[in-house]
N, C-alpha and C positions, 0 to 999 in steps of 0.2 A: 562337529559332524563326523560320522562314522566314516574308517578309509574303506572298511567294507563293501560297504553300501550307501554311498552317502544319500543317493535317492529315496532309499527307504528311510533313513531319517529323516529327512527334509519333510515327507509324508507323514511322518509318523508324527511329527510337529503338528502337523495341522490337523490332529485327529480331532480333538476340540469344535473346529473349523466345522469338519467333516458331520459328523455327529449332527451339531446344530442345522446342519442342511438338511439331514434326514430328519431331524423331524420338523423343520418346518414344512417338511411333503406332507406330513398326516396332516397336518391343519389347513395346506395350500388343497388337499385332495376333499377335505371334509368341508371346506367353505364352496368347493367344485359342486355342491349336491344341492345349492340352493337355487339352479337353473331349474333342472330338474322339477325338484318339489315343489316351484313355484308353477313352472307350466302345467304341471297334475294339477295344482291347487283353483289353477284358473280355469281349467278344462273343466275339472268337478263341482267347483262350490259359486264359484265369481259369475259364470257366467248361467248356472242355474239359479241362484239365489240373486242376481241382479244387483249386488251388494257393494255400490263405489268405495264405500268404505272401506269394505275388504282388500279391495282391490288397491288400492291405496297404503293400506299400511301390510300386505306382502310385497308391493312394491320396493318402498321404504329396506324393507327387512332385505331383500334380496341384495338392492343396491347397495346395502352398507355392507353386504358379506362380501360382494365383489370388490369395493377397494379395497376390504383387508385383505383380501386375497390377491389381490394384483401389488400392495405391496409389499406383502410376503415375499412371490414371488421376483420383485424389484430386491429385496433383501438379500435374498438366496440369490441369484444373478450376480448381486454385488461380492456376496463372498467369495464365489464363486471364481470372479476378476483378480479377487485381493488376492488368495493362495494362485493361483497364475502368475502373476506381476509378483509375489513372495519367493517362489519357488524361482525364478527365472533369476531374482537377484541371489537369490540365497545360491544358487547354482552353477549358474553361468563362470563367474570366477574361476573355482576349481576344476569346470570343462573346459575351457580354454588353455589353465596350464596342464592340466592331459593331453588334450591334447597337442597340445607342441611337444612336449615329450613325447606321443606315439608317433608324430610327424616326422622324426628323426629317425624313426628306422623304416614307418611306415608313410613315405610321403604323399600317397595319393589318398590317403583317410581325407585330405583338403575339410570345408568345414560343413563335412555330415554330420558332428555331435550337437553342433549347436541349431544345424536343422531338426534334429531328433530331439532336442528339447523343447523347441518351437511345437513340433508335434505333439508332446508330454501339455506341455500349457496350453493349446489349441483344445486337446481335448476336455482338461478341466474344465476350460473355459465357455465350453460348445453344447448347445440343448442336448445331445448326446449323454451328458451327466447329469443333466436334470432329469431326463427319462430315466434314467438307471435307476434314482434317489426315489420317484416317483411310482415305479413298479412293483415294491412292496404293496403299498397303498392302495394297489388296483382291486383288492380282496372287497375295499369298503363299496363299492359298485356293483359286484358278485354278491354284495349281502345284504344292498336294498335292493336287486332287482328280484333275488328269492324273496323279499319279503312282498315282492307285489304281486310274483307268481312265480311257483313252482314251476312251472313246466317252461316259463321262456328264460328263465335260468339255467337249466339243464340245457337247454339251445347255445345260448350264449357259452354256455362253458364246453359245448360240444365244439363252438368255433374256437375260441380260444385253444381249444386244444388240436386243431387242423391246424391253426397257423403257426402253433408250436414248430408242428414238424414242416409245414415249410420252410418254419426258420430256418429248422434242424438241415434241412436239405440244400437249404444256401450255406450251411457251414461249410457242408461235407464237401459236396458236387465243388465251388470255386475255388476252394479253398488255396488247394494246391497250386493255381494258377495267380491266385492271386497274391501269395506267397513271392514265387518263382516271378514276378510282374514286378513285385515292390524291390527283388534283388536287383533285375535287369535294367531297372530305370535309374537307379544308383549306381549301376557300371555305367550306363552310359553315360550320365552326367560328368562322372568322372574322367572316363576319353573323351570330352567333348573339350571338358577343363585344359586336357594337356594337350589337344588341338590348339586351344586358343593360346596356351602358356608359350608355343613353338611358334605362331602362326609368322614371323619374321623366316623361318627358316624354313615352313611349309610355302609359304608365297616366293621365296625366292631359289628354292629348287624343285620347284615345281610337284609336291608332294602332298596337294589336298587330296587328292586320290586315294592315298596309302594310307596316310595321317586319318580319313574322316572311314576307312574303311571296319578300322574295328566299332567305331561307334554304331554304323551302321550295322553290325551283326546285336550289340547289345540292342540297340535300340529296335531292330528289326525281333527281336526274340521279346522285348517292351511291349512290344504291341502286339506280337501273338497271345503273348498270356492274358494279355488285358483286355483282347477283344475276346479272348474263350471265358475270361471270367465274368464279365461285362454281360456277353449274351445269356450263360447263365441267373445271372442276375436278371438279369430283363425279364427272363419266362417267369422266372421264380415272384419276380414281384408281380408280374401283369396276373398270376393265377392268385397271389394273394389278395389285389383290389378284386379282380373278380369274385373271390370267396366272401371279401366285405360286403361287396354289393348284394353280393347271392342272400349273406346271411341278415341283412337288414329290410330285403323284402319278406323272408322269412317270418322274422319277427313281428314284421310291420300286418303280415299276412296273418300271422297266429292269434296276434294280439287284436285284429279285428274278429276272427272267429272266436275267441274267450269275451269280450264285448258283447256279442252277438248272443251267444249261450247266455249270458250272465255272472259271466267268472269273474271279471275284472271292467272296471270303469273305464271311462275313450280316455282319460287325462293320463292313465297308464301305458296307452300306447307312445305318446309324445315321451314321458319320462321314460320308458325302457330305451327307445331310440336312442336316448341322451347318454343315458346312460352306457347302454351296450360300448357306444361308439369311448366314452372313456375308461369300459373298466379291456376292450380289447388295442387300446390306443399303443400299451409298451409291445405287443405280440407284435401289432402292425409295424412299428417299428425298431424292432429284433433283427432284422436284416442290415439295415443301415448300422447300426450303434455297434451291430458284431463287428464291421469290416472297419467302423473304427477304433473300436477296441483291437483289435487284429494288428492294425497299423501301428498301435500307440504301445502294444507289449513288444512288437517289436524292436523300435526305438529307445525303450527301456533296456532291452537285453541288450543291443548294443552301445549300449552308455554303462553298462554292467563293465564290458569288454575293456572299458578304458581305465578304470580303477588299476589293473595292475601295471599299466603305463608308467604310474608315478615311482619313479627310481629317487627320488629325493629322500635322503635321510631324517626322520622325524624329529633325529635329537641333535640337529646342528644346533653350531650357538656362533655369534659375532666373538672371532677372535682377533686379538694384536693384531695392528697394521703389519702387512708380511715387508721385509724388505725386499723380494724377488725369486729367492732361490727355490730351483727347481731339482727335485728328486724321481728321476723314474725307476722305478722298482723292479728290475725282472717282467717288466711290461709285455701281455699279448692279448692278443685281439685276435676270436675266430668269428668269420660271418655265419651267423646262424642259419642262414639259407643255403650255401651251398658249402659250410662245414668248413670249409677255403682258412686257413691260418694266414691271417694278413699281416701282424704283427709278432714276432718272434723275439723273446725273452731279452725285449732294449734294456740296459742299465747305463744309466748315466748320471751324470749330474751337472745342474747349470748351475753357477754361482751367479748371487746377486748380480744385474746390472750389466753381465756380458750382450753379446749379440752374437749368436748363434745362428749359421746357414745349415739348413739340410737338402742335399742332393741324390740324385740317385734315379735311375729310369724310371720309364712311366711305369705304375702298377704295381711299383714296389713297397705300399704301405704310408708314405709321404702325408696324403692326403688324411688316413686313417690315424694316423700319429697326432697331425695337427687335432683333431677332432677330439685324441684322449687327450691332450693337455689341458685343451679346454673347457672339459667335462661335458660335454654333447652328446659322445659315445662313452659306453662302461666299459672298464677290461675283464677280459676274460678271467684273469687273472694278474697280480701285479697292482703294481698302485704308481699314480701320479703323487708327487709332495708337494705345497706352497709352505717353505718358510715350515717342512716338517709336519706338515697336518695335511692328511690326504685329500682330497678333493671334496669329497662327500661328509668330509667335515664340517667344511665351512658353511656357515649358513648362504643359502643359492643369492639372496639378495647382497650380502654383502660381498662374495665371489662374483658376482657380473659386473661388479663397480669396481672390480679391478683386476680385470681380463680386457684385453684388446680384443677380436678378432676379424681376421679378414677372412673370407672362405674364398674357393675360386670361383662361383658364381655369385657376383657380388648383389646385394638387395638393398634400397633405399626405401622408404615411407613415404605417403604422401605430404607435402610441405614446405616446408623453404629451406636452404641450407642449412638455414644456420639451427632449424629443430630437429636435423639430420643429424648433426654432429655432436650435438647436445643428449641423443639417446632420447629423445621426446619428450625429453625433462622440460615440466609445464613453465617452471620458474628458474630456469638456468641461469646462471652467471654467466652476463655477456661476453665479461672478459674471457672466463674459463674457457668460452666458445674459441676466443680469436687464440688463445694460448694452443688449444689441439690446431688450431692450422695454423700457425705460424710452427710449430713443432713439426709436424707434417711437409712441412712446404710448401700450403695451397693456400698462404693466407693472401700474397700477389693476387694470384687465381683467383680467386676468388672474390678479391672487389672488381676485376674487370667484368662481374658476371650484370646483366642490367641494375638489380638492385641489389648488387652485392650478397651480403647473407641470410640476407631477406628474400631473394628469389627463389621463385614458387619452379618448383624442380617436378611436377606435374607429377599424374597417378604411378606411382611407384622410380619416380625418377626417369619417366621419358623425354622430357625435354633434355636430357644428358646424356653426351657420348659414352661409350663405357669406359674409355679413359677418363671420363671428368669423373662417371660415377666411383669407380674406384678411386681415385684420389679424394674424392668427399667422403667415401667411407674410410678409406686410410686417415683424414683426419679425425672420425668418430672413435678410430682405435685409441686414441690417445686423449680424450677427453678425461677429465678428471682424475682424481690420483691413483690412475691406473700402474702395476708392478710389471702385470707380465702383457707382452700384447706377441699373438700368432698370427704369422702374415703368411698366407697358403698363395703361390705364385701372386706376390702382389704387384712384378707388374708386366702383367700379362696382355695387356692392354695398353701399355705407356708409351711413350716415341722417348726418342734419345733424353730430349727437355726434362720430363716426366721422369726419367732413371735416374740422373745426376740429382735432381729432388728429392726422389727416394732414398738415395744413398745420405745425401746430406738429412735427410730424417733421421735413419739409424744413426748417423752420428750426434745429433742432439738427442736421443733417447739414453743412446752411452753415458753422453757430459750428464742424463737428467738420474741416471741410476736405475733405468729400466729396462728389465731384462724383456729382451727380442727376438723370436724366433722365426726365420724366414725361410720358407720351403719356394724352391728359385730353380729351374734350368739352364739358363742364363749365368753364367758367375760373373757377368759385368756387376751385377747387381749386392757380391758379396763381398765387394773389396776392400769393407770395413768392417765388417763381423771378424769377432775375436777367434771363433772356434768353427768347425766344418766335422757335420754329420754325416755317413754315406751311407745309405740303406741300402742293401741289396737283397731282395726276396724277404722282406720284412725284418731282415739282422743288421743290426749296428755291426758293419765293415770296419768302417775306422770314427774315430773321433779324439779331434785334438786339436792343434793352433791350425787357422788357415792356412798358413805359409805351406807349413809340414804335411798338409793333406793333401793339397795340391799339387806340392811338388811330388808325392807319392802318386798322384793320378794320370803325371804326367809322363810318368817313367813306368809304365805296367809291365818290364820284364823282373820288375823286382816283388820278389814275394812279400804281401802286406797280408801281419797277422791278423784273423779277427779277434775282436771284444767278443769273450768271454761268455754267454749266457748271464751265468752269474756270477760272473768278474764284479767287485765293488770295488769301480776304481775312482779316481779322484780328477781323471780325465784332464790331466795334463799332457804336454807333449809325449812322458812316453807311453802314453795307447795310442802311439801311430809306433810301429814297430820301422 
């Protein structure tokens, strides 16, 4: 599938598909003509000639044109389902990891892509593309009713070409509102989202007010466009039924005075009716099919937007088990929104297997460090190393299976512990399971839970304190034979009990050869890590054995040099000057 455009591949697949639809319209349109010519034939010949016969075997003939025609139409319906339900699998996949890549910088996209392809398959799937397929075909209706008469042809094509520009005026006139309507009701949805995502923190400082207030401006600006577009519509279509009505008395009207003259037979007024009403049916409905088309190119153009989301390199490849060691490169990181340099030109290096604290005030980058290690955020410049091979090396699946990570707001799945810690590995090894918590520390913990690692930890882990939650994802960090695991304040959340467990973690991560990296304000928490990071204003300050960093933090009338920009040093004791 194209990185392009994969949409348009996916389409262009089905042209095949596509194709075969249209023309089973000419045949589903030209079997539509035997109502018609049946009711002329009855008006004219059957009930002048008194001929049961007749009447008999165009019965017959009508009837067999109609189930082939209905199951034409069952055909086309069905294809119709198949590329819906094709596209949705063919697709879905690669919208989902877009979007979580665009989720990482852009968190409130939540999941409007996969709504927008809901809308893409909706409309395949919706009488909306049968009419489309069908409107070519509408000429065959305009060319038996000239051939019944000249003059209520030139009628019908004079309506057909009013409701044109009705249509044309429903484009123009709502457009804009309805546009401006489809944006404001995907802001609001989306403040409504992080209303409900806070609603603990809305409900308990009293902040429904503040919190529901910008929804209520999208949602209030929702409903103006949509009532201005909406009324629009409403005129536009009540003048279009009315032009229907208008113009089938007309007809009905002319075709009795050509009867009358002797221009045309009474069995022609019935088929023109029949007619008229099929070959103006796609005009009639032009209004409807536009505003979903409208909708549907929309959601295209925004599923366009995600393509260049995907930051994964095309030509990774599964390399060598890494043993641990970590290279960072003259690493920085600028926020592309407010230009803000958050990371400033880190060089370090972590050897296999240590256990690494990093400290340093709030805002100083901490957070954003942890992020490039674990390839979630790009750098601006500079490079992360595993084991010498930079991030974007490695192929993403077999880099997730050996990356830990904790964030500071910790997220669990729906499910029970134990396919919490397993990474929702469908068939995981049980044992592997109890091995990350007993590594962890929570494997105690965790049988006293009612059903042990079987307990159902409810929609996104509510049944759990956010100390349990974080210690059940601290066990997740160390599932499988993971090298490096980043722990972003992990234990922000812990009581005394919960700390002394943590620390006895990193020290079985040591004994296991796995390198650790823990971003901490607390140094209770780092008084078995081998080394100490200090950030300040996004520069590596110092870095070197914990002892020597600390006892330098603790004496600040002494001058502590910094590391270098691009110092390559080997980050022993002496880069603590």
């Amino acid at each position: 599938m194209s990185d392009k455009d994969p949409i348009r591949a996916a389409l262009d697949e089905c042209r095949p598909l596509f194709m075969a639809a249209f023309w089973f319209g000419l045949f589903i349109n030209a079997l539509m003509l035997a109502v018609p010519i049946y009711s002329m034939q009855v008006l004219d010949r059957v009930l002048s000639s008194g001929s049961l016969d007749t009447l008999l075997m165009l019965t017959i003939i009508v009837g067999v044109s109609l189930l082939f025609m209905g199951l034409l139409q069952g055909l086309r319906a069905l294809v119709f389902s198949h590329i819906g339900r094709w596209l949705n699998d063919k697709l879905s996949s690669d919208i989902v990891h877009k979007t979580l890549n665009l989720a990482l910088y852009k968190p409130s996209i939540g999941s409007q892509p996969l709504r927008d392809l809901a809308t893409i398959r909706g409309f395949v799937t919706s009488p909306a593309l049968g009419s489309l397929f069908d409107a070519p075909w509408a000429i065959i209706y305009f060319i038996v009713i000239f051939m019944i008469n000249l003059w209520l042809g030139l009628t019908v094509v004079l309506g057909a070409v009013l409701m044109l520009a009705l249509a044309l005026v429903t484009e123009k006139l709502p457009a804009k509102h309805s546009s401006l309507a489809n944006d404001e009701q995907i802001k609001s949805m989306q403040a409504m989202d992080a209303v409900i995502r806070n609603a603990e923190v809305v409900k308990a400082m009293g902040l429904l007010e503040q919190a529901s207030r910008r929804w209520r401006v999208h949602n209030r600006q929702w409903l103006e466009h949509a009532f201005s577009a909406t009324n629009l519509q409403t005129v536009v279509s009540h003048a279009t039924r009315t032009l229907r009505m208008g113009l089938q008395v007309l007809l009905t009207g002319q075709g009795a005075w050509l009867v009358i003259s002797g221009g045309m037979s009474s069995g022609g007024i019935i088929a023109v009716s029949i007619l008229s009403g099929k070959a103006l049916a796609p005009f009639d409905a032009a209004v409807t099919i536009y505003q979903t088309w409208i909708n549907t190119q929309k959601a295209y153009k925004r599923l366009q937007e995600l393509n260049p989301a995907s930051t994964e390199a095309n030509r990774t490849m599964v390399l060598p088990e890494p043993r641990g060691e970590i290279a960072i490169e003259k690493l920085t990181f600028q926020d592309k929104q407010s230009s803000r340099w958050i990371v400033r030109g880190v060089n370090i290096r972590i050897e296999a297997g240590e256990a690494v604290g990093i400290i340093g005030p709030s805002g100083t980058g901490k957070t954003t460090l942890a992020r490039l290690l674990v390839g979630v955020a790009q750098p601006t410049s500079g490079s992360v190393r595993l084991d010498g091979a930079a991030l974007d090396q490695w192929d993403p699946d077999q880099l997730g299976r050996l990356i830990g990570y904790l964030p500071q707001g910790v997220e669990l799945f729906s499910g029970t512990v134990a396919e919490n810690i397993a990474r929702l590995e469908a068939e995981a090894d049980p044992q592997m399971i109890v091995a990350a918590a007993q590594m962890a520390e929570v494997h105690d913990y965790i049988l006293q839970l009612p059903n042990g690692y079987q307990t159902d930890i409810g929609l996104n882990g509510a049944l759990l304190s956010a100390g349990q939650k974080q210690r059940v994802a601290l066990a997740r960090c160390f599932f499988g034979g993971v090298r490096l695991v980043v722990l972003d304040e992990p234990n922000a959340h812990l009581d005394a009990e919960g700390e002394l467990a943590f620390v006895k973690c990193i020290m079985n991560a040591k004994e296991r050869g796995i390198t650790t990296i823990t971003i901490a304000h607390r140094p209770s928490v780092l008084q078995k890590v081998d080394k100490i990071l200090v950030l300040q204003g996004g520069e590596a300050k110092m870095f070197g054995p914990a002892v020597e960093v600390l006892d330098k933090m603790t004496r600040p009338e002494q001058n502590v040099r910094p590391i270098r920009k691009h110092q390559d040093t080997e980050l022993e004791a002496n880069s603590v000057n």
